[in-house]
N, C-alpha and C positions, 0 to 999 in steps of 0.2 A: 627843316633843320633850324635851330634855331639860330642866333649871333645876339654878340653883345659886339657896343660899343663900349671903348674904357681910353681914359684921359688918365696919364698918370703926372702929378706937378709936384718936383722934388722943392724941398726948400732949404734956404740957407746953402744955396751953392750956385755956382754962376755957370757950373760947368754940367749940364743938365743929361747931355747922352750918354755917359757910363750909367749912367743912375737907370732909364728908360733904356737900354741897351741889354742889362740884366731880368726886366721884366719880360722883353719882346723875348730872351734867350727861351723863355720857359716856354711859348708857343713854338718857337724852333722845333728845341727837344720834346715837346708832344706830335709833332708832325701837321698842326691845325691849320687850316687856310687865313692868311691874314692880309688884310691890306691899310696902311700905313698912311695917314693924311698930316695935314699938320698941325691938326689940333685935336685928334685923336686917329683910336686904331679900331680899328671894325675885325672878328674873328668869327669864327662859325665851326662848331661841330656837336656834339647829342649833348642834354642839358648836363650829362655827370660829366661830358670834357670841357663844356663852358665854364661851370664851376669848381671844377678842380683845377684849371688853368688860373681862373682870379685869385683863388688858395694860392698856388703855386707862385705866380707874380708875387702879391701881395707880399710872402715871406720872403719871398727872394730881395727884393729890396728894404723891409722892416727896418733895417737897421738904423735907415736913412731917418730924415723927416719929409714926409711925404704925404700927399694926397691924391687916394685915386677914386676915382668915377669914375660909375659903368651904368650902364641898361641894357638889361637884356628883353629879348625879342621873340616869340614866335611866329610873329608876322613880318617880318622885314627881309632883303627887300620886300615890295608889294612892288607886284608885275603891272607892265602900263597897259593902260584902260584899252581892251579890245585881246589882251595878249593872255596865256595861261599860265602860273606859276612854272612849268616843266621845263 
């Protein structure tokens, strides 16, 4: 299954979580697995809900000024040495 990571950094505002608040909304409303670090968000689902999900953030906050980064994955996680992906 694949995952991305994605960093989203608004600018010209001090007040940063309504901005990254309306991004995380759109993995909400798709129903995708996500988890939340503090310096970015890791999500996972088939590569057309990975990328329609970045679509989807992305617009959602456009209006802003903003910068977002992501990588996405087919290999991630990677299971520890001795273990099997399952």
């Amino acid at each position: 299954m694949p995952s991305c990571q994605f960093s989203l950094y608004p600018l010209g505002t001090g007040d940063l979580s309504p901005i990254i608040d309306k991004a995380l909304e759109q993995l909400k409303d798709m129903g995708l697995q996500y988890e939340m670090g503090n310096m970015s968000t890791v999500f996972y689902g088939s590569s057309e809900e990975v990328f329609t999900a970045l679509k989807r953030m992305y617009e959602a906050v456009s209006m802003h000024p903003v910068v977002m980064n992501f990588t996405v994955s087919n290999a991630c996680p990677v299971a520890p040495k001795g273990k099997d992906k399952s």
